[in-house]
N, C-alpha and C positions, 0 to 999 in steps of 0.2 A: 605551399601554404596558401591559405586563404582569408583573406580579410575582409568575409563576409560575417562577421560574426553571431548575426540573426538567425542564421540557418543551424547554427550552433544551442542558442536559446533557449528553445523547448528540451533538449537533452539534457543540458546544465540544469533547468529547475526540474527536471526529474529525476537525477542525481543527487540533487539538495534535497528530492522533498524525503528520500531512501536515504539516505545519509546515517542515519541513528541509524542502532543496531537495532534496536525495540520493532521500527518500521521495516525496516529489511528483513526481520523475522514476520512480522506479518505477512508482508507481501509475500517472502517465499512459502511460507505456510496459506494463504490463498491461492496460490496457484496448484499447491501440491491437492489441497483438498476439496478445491471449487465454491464452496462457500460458506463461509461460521458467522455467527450469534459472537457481541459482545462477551457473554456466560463464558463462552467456549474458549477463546483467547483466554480471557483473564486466569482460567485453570491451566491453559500451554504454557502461558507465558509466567504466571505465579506473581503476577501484578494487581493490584488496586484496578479498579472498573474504571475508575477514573482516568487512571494514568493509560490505559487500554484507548479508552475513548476520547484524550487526548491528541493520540496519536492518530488513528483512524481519520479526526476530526482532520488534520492536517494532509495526512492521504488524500480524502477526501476532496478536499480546498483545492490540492496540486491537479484534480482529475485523473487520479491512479487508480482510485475504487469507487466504486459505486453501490447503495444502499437499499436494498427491497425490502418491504415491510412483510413481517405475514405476521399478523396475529400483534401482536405485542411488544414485539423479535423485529429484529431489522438483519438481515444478511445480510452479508459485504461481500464482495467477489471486485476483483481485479479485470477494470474495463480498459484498459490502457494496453495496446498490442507491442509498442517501444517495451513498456515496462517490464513484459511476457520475454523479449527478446534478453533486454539487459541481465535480469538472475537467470536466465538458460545462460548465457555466458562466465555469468557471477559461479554458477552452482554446477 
């Protein structure tokens, strides 16, 4: 055992920030497709924009996705290599 706990840290708040089902389907749905538009989610997932962009928001905050604009549209794609590791495990 080990009672460094800090080293622990960053995995625990990126197991909180995947926690919901809503964001664990994102995220494995970004890794599978590389990167979607708010639009695009809302139709997979059969949610309000809102409640989409919600969550993302909180992805986001954790530093699990990251947002590129083009045009209008913001694509999100999954910057986080822990996170890549954890749903290859999960999935």
């Amino acid at each position: 055992m080990d009672n460094n706990y800090k080293s622990y840290e960053e995995i625990s708040e990126i197991l909180k920030a995947i926690s919901h089902p809503v964001r664990l389907c994102i995220v494995a749905g970004l890794l599978d497709k590389g990167k979607c538009n708010v639009n695009y989610m809302k139709e997979c997932l059969d949610l309000p924009q809102s409640t989409v962009s919600q969550h993302l928001q909180k992805l986001k905050s954790a530093g699990i996705i990251s947002g590129e604009r083009n045009g209008l549209e913001i694509y999100y794609s999954v910057k986080d290599e822990t996170v890549k590791k954890i749903i290859e495990v999960l999935f």
